[in-house]
C-alpha positions as CSV (number, residue, x, y, z in Angstrom):
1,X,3.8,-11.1,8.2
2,X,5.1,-9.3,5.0
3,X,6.6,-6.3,5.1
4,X,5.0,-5.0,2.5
5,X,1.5,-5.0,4.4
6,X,2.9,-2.7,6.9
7,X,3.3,-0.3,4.4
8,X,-0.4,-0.2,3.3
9,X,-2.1,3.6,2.9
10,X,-2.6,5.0,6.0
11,X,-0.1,3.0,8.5
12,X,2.1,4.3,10.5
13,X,5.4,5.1,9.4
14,X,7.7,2.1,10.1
15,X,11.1,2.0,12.2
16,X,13.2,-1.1,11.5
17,X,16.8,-2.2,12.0
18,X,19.7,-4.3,10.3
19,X,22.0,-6.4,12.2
20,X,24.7,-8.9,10.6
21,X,25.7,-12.2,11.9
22,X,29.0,-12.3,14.8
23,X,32.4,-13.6,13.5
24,X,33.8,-14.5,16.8
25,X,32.6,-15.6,20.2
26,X,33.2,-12.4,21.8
27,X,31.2,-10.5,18.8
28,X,28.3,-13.4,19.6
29,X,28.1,-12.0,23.1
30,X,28.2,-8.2,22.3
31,X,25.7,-9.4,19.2
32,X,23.1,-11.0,22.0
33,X,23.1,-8.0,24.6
34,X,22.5,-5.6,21.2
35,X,19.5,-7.8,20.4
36,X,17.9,-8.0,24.0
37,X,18.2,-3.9,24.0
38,X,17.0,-3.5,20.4
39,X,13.9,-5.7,20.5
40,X,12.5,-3.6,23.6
41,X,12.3,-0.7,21.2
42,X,9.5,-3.3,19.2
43,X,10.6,-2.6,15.6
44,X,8.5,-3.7,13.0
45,X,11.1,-5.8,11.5
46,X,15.1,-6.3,11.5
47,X,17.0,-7.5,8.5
48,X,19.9,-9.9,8.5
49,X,22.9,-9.3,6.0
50,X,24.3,-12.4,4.2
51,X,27.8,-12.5,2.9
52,X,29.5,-12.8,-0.3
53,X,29.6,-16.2,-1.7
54,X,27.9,-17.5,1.4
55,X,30.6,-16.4,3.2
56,X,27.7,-16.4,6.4
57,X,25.6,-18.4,5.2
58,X,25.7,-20.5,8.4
59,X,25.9,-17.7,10.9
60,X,23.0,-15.4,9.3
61,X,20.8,-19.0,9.7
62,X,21.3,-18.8,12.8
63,X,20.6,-15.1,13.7
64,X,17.5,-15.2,11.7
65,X,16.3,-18.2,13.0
66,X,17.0,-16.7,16.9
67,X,15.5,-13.4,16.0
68,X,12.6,-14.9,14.4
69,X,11.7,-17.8,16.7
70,X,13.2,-17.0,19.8
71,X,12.5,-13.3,20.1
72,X,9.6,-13.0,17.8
73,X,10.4,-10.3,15.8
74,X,9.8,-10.5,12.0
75,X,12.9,-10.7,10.3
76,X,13.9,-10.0,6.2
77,X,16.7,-12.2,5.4
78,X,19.2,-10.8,2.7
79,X,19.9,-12.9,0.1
80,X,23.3,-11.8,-1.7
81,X,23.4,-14.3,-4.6
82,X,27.2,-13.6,-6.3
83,X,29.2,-16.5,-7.0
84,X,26.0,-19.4,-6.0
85,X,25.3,-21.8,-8.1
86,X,20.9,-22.3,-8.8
87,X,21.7,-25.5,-6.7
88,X,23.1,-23.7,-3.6
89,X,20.4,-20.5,-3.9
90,X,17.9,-23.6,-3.5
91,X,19.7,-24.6,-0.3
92,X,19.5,-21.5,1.2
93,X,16.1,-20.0,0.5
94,X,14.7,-23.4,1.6
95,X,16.3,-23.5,5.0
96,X,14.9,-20.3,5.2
97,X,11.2,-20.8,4.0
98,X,11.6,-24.3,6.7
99,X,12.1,-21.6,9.6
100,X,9.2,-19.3,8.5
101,X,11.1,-16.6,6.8
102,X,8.2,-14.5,4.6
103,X,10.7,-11.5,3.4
104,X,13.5,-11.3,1.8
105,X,15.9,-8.9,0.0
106,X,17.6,-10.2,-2.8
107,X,21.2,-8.5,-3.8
108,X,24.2,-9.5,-6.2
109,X,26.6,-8.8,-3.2
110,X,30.2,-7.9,-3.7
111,X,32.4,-10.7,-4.8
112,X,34.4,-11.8,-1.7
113,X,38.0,-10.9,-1.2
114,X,39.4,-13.9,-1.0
115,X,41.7,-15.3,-3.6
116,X,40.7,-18.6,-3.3
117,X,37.3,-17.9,-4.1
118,X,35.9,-19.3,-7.5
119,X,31.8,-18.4,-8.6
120,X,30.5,-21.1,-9.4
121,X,29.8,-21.0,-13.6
122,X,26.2,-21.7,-13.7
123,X,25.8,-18.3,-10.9
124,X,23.9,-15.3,-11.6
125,X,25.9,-11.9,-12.2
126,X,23.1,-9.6,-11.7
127,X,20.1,-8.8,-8.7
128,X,17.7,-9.0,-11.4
129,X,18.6,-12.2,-12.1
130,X,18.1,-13.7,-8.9
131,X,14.8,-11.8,-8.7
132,X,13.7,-13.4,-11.9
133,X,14.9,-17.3,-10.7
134,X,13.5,-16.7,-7.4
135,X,10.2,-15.4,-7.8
136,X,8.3,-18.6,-9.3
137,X,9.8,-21.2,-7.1
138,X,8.5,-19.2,-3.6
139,X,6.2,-17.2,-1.9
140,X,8.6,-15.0,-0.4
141,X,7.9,-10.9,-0.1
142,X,10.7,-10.2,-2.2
143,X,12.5,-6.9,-1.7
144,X,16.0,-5.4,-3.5
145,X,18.5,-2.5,-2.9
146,X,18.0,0.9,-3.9
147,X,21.0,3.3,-4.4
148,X,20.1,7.1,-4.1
149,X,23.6,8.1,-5.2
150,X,23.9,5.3,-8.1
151,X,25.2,1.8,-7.5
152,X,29.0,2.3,-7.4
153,X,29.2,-0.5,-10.4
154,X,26.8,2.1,-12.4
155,X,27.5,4.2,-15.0
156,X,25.3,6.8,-14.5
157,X,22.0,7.3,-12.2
158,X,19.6,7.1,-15.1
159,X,21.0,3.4,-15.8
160,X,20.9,2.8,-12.4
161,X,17.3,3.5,-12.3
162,X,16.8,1.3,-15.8
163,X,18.4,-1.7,-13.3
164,X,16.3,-0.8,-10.5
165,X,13.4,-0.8,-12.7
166,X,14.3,-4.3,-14.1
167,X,14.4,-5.7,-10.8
168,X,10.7,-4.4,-9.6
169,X,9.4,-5.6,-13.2
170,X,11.0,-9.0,-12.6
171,X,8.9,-9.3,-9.1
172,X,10.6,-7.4,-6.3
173,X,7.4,-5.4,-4.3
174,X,9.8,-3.1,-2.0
175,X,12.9,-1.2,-2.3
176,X,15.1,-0.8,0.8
177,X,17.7,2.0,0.1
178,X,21.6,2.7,0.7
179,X,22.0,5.0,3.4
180,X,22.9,8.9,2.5
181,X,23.9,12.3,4.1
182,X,21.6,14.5,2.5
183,X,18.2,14.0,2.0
184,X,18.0,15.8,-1.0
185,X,19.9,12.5,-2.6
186,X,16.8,10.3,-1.7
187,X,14.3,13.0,-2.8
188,X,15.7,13.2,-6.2
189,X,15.8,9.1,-6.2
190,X,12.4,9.2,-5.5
191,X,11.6,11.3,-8.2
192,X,13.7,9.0,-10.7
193,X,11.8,6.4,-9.1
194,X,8.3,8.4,-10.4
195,X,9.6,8.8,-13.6
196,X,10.3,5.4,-13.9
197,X,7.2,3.8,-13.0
198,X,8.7,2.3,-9.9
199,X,5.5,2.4,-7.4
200,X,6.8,0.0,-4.9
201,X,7.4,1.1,-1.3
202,X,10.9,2.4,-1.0
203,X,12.4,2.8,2.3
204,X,15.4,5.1,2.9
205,X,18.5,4.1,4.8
206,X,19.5,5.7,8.1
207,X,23.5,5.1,9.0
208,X,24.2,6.8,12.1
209,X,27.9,7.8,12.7
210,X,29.7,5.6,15.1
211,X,33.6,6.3,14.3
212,X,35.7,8.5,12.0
213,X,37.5,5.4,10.2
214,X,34.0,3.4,9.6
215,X,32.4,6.5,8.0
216,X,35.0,6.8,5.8
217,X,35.5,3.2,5.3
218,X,31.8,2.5,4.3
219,X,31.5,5.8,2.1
220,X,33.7,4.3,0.3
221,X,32.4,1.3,-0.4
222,X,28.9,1.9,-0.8
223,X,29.4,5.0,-2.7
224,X,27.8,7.5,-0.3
225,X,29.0,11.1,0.1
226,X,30.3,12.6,3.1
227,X,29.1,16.0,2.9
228,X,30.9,19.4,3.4
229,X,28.7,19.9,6.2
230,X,29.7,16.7,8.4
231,X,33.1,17.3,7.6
232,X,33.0,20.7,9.5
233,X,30.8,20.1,11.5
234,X,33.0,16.5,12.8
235,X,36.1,19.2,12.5
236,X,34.6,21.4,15.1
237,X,34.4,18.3,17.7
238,X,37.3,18.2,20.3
239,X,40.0,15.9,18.7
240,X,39.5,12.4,20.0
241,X,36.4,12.2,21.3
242,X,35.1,9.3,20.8
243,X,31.7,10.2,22.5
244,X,31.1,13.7,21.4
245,X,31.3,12.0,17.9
246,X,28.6,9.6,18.4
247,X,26.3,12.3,20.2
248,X,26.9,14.7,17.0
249,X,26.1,11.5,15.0
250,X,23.1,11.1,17.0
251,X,22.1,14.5,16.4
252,X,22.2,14.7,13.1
253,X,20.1,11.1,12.5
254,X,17.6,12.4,14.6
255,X,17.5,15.9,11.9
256,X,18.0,13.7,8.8
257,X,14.9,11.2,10.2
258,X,12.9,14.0,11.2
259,X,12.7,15.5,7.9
260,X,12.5,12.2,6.1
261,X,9.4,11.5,8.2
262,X,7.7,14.8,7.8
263,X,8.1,14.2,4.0
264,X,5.6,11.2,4.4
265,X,8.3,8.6,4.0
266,X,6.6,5.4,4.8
267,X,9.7,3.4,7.0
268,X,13.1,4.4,8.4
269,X,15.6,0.9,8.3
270,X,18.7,2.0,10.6
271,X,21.7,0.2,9.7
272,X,23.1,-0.9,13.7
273,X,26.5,-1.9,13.0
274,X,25.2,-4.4,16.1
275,X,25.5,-1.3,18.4
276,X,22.5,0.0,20.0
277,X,23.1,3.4,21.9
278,X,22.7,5.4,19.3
279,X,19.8,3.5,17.6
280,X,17.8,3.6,20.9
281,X,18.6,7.6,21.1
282,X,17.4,7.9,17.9
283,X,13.8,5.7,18.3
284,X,13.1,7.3,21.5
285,X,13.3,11.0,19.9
286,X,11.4,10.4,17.1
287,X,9.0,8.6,19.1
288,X,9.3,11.5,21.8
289,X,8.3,13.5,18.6
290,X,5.3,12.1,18.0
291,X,6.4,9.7,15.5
């Protein structure tokens, strides 16, 4: 099914999760107990990350193909296109359409840290790009990223939106966007969104807080701000405590979905980190809610 059918006037809000393929046997393990636990919750769909340059190109295969033939659950493969020659983009996307893969979400990706690493000279630099080389050859849904905050790579949030805007003209139909701690970031990148003429679905980001060093660590990558308010709020938790972090973290998802939902949004996508306590707190309150 396409994701974008879910999001037709009048459905119910969607709740979906991201998940990214293991790096080591005993990651596999953990990865397969955090699947069996998550599909119980019945999400609409769960999205697969793909690494830079391919980097997992092998091992997201393999977890879409499990979650998508073996569990059943409908799956959007990420397709993070830096460095890929049109040859190797071909590869991919085909082993993907041979497996049943309807949705995608197409992203540059970050080039990868290794030294050794070389794009290949006929490779796209920018999501557009992909969008525009993709769209003719399949008949994938085709989604791409969304940064409330502005793409760290941006110069300003108005360019951002020009890019955005690019991609949807070039094909994308949905928008799945970077996670934030204040809503008021995705309200006003809606409203740049209006102004644009973006009138895909767009589909906010939830990243709960699972540790002190991968909040930070992620912030910074991604570009998202840590506000004042965590910050105190994390200061105020008895030093060390490893598990009255994840129940604040908890807590304050369930707030920040809460009002996302009540605003009409028409999905939440919670990013899992393959963990699942705090994802299944946060499904069963909002469902508890009424949602």
């Amino acid at each position: 099914m396409k994701v974008t059918d879910m999001w037709k006037t009048g459905q119910k809000p969607t709740i979906s999760f991201e998940l990214f393929p293991a790096r080591s046997e005993k990651a596999a393990e953990s990865l397969g107990r955090t699947i069996d636990t998550l599909a119980k919750l019945k999400p609409y769909f769960v999205s697969v990350t793909f690494g830079a340059g391919g980097s997992t190109r092998e091992g997201s295969y393999r977890l879409v193909n499990t979650l998508k033939n073996e569990k059943n659950l409908e799956v959007v493969a990420y397709f993070a296109g830096y460095g890929l020659s049109p040859k190797n983009i071909i590869a991919v996307l085909d082993d993907y359409q041979a497996i049943g893969v309807e949705n995608i979400l197409v992203v540059r990706g970050d080039p990868p840290q290794e030294e050794e690493f070389k794009p290949q000279p006929d490779s796209f630099f920018h999501a557009s790009d992909l969008v525009t080389f993709i769209r003719p050859k399949y008949d994938f849904c085709v989604g791409v990223a969304g940064y409330p905050e502005g793409h760290v790579n941006a110069p300003n949030k108005e360019k951002d939106i020009k890019f955005l805007k690019l991609k949807v003209d070039h094909g994308a139909e949905y928008i799945i966007a970077n996670y934030f701690y204040d809503n008021q970031y995705f309200f006003d990148f809606l409203e740049r969104c209006q102004q644009a003429g973006i009138t895909v679905p767009v589909i906010p980001g939830v990243m709960p807080i699972y540790s002190i060093k991968m909040l930070e660590t992620l912030a910074g990558l991604c570009g998202a701000t840590i506000t004042d308010t965590i910050r105190q709020s994390i200061n105020g938790l008895p030093e060390g405590d490893k598990d009255a972090l994840v129940a604040f973290g908890i807590e304050f998802a369930n707030r920040q979905c809460e009002e996302l939902l009540k605003a009409g949004v028409q999905g939440l996508h919670i990013y899992t980190m393959d963990r699942s306590k705090s994802t299944i707190a946060i499904v069963d309150h909002l469902r508890n809610m009424g949602f």
